[in-house]
N, C-alpha and C positions, 0 to 999 in steps of 0.2 A: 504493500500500500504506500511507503512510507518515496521506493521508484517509482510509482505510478503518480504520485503528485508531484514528482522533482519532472517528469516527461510530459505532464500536460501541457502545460504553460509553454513546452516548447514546440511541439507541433505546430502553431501557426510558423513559426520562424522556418521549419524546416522544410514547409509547402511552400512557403515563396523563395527559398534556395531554390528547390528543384523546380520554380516554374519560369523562373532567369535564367535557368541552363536551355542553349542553344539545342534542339528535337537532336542535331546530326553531330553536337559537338565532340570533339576526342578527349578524353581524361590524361593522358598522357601518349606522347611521342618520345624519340628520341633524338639528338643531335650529333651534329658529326661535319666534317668539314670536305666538300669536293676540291682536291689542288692538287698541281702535276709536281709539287716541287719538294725536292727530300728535304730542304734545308727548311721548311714549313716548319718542320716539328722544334726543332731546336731553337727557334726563334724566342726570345723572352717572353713577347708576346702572346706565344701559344698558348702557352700554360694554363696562363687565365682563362682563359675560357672556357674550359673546362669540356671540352668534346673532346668524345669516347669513341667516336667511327670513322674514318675517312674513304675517301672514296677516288679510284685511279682508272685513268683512262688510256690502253695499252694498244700499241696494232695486233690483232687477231694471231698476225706470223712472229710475234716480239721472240717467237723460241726459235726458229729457220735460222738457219747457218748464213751469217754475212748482216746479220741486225743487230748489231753489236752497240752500236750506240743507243737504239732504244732498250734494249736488253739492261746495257749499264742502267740507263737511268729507271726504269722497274727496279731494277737490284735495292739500288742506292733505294729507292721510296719505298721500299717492304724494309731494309731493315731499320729504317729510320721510325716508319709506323710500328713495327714489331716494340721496338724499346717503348716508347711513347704509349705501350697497350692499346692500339686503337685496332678496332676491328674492322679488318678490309673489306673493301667493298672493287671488283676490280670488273670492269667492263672494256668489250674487245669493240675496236673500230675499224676501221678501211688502213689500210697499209700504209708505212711513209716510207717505202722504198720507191727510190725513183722510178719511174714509169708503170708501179702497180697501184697508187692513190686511187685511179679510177674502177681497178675493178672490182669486184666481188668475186669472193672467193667460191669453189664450188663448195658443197655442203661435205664433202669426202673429207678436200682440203683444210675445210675449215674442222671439221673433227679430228682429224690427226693432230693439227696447230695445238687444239684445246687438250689435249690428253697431253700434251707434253706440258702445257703448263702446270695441267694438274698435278703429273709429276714433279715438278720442280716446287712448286708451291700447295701442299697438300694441306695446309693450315688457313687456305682463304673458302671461308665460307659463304658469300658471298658474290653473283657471280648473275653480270648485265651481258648474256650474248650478245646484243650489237651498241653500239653508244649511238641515241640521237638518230633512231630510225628515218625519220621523215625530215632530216635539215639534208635538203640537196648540195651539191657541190659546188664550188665557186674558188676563185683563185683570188687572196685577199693583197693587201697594197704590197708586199713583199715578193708576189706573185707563188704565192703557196698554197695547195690547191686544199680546201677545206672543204666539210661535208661527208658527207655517206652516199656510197653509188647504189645503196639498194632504198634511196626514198620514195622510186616509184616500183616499189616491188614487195609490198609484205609477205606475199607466197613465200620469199627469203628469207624473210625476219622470220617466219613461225619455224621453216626450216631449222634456220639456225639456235631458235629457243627451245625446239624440242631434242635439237644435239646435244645443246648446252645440259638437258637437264638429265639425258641419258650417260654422259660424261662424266657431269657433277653431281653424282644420285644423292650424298646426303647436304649439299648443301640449299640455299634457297636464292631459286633462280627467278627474274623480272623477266616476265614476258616481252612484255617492250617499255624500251626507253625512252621517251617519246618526246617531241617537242611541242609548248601550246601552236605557238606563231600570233600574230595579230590576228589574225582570222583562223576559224578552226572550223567554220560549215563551209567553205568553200568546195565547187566538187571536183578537182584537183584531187588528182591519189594520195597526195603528201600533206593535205590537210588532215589535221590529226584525227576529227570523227571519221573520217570515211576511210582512213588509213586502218584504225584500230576495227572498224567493222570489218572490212578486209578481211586484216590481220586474224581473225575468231574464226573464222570462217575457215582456216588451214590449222590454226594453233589446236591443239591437241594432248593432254587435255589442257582446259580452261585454266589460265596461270592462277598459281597462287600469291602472286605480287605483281608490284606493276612500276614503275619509275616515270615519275612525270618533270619535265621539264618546265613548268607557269612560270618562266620568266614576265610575260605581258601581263597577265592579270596582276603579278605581282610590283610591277612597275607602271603600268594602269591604273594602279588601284584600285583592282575590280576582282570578280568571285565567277565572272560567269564562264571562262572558260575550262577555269578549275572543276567547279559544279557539272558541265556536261561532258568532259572527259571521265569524272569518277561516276556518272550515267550512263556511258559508253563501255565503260569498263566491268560494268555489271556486280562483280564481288571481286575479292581479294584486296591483299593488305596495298595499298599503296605508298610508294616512297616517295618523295621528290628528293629527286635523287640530283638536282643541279638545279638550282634557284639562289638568288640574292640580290641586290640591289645593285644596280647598273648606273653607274659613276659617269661612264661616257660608251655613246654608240651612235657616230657616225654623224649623220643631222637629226635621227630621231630624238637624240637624248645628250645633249650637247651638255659639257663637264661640268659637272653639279653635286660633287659628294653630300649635299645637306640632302638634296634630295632622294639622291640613293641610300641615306639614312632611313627617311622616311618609307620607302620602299623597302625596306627591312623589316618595320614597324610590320608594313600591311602580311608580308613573310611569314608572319607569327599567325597574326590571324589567321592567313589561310591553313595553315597547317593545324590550327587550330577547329578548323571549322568542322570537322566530320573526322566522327571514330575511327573508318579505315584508313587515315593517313598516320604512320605510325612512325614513319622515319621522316628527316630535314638533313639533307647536306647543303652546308652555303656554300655558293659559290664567291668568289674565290678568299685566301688570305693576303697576298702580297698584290699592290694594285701598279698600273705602270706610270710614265714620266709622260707629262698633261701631251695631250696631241696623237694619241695612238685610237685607234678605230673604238677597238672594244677593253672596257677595263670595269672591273665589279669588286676590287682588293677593298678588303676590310680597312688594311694601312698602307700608306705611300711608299715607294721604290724607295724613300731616304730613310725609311722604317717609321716614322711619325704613325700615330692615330689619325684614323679619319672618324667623326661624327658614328657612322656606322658601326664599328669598333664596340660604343658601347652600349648598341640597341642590341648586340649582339650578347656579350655578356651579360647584362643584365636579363638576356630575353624579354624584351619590350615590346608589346605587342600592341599595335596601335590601329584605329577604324582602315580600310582601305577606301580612301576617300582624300582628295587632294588638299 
């Protein structure tokens, strides 16, 4: 009797918690950092912040005889996250050997690739068959040819996701990794709704994860391309698995770290908005010297704090709304 009078009194307080919680909010995620650079971890700055996964983006051949340079630098970034305790997260992309950028690999080739890595790295559980399914190719101011040759081609991505997961049997593999874009109902193959309808249609079975790229809603500050990819997507755990606040890009988003602060803010929320999103990697930590196309670094090339820096550690999560 003496709990039951200490519980009355509180029930109205605990019906209006649960009636401010968001129908699709998520109770918890986890954090983790996407960056190509070993010297990441060692940075003073790291530390603080206290992320526990990171996330590496490798050519599919980085084990073929004559890859030595991307090879080294894979090495170099596992064992740098190895010390660091971060749990990797390592996703294969289109080649950087001269004159194979363009193609796509056959699904034979690209099995073999993947079983040697397995071999060599038997400790990454984690594991994105293709990086950035649907960003096509292009050749950027340096004349270096970026993108994936199979963005008009998910029949390849399911290929390759159902390789990955026959290869990698106990670890947890993303169906696709997928890009918003500005537009996502376009009906373009590479638009990511009608990419990822595609994509179901071959994939086999139906993933149990999924990696979304909302750079635009998250720099937009909007919700709605987030919300119909993870209605596109049907079920499973979703990651964003490369998001963060875009400093500079091009004429779109011309240099503005307050505002890629901000857009860090809106980051939160979104990862915030619905129970299936369970992972966040930010994109990036080290940002570049003002005048470069694309740059999204937490802190400046002279190691300085940007604004963003400490939406970031503190996890600050703020409206998506300009």
């Amino acid at each position: 009797m003496n709990m039951r009078r200490f519980l009355l009194p509180l029930l109205p307080l605990v019906l209006v918690g649960l009636l401010t919680v968001p129908s699709g909010a998520s109770a918890a995620y986890k954090i983790g950092i996407s960056d190509q650079r070993a010297e990441t971890f060692v940075n003073p700055l790291f530390k603080p912040l206290k992320l526990s996964m990171a996330r590496y983006v490798t050519p599919w051949d980085v084990m073929k005889k004559g890859r030595v340079t991307d090879r080294n630098k894979l090495i170099n970034w596992v064992d740098q996250a190895r010390l660091t305790n971060q749990r990797m997260l390592i996703a294969f992309e289109a080649s950087h050997f001269p004159g194979q950028e363009r193609k796509a690999p056959s699904v034979r080739a690209y099995t073999r690739a993947i079983k040697k890595f397995k071999a060599a790295y038997p400790d990454v559980r984690d594991i994105q068959a293709w990086n950035e399914v649907n960003r096509c190719q292009y050749r950027n101011e340096f004349g270096v040819v970026l993108g994936q040759p199979i963005c008009k081609n998910p029949k390849r991505a399911a290929q390759y996701y159902m390789a990955a997961r026959k290869v990698f049997r106990t670890a947890k593999v993303t169906g696709l990794d997928i890009l918003d874009g500005q537009s996502i109902t376009c009906s373009k193959i590479y638009c990511a709704l009608r990419y990822i309808r595609t994509f179901l249609k071959y994939a086999k079975p139906h993933p149990r994860y999924w990696g979304f790229h909302n750079y635009s809603d998250t720099n937009r500050f909007d919700t709605k391309r987030t919300r119909a990819m993870l209605k596109a997507t049907k079920r499973g755990e979703v990651w964003l698995t490369e998001t963060g606040g875009i400093v500079s890009l091009g004429k779109s988003f011309p240099y503005n770290p307050r505002r890629a602060a901000k857009a860090l803010g809106c980051m939160f929320t979104l990862a915030k908005s619905n129970r299936r999103i369970t992972r966040l990697y930010v994109y990036n930590f080290v940002g570049l010297k003002k005048g470069r196309i694309f740059d999204a670094g937490l802190i400046n090339a002279n190691g300085t704090k940007r604004p963003g820096y400490r939406v970031v550690k503190t996890r600050k999560a703020r409206p998506c709304r300009r």
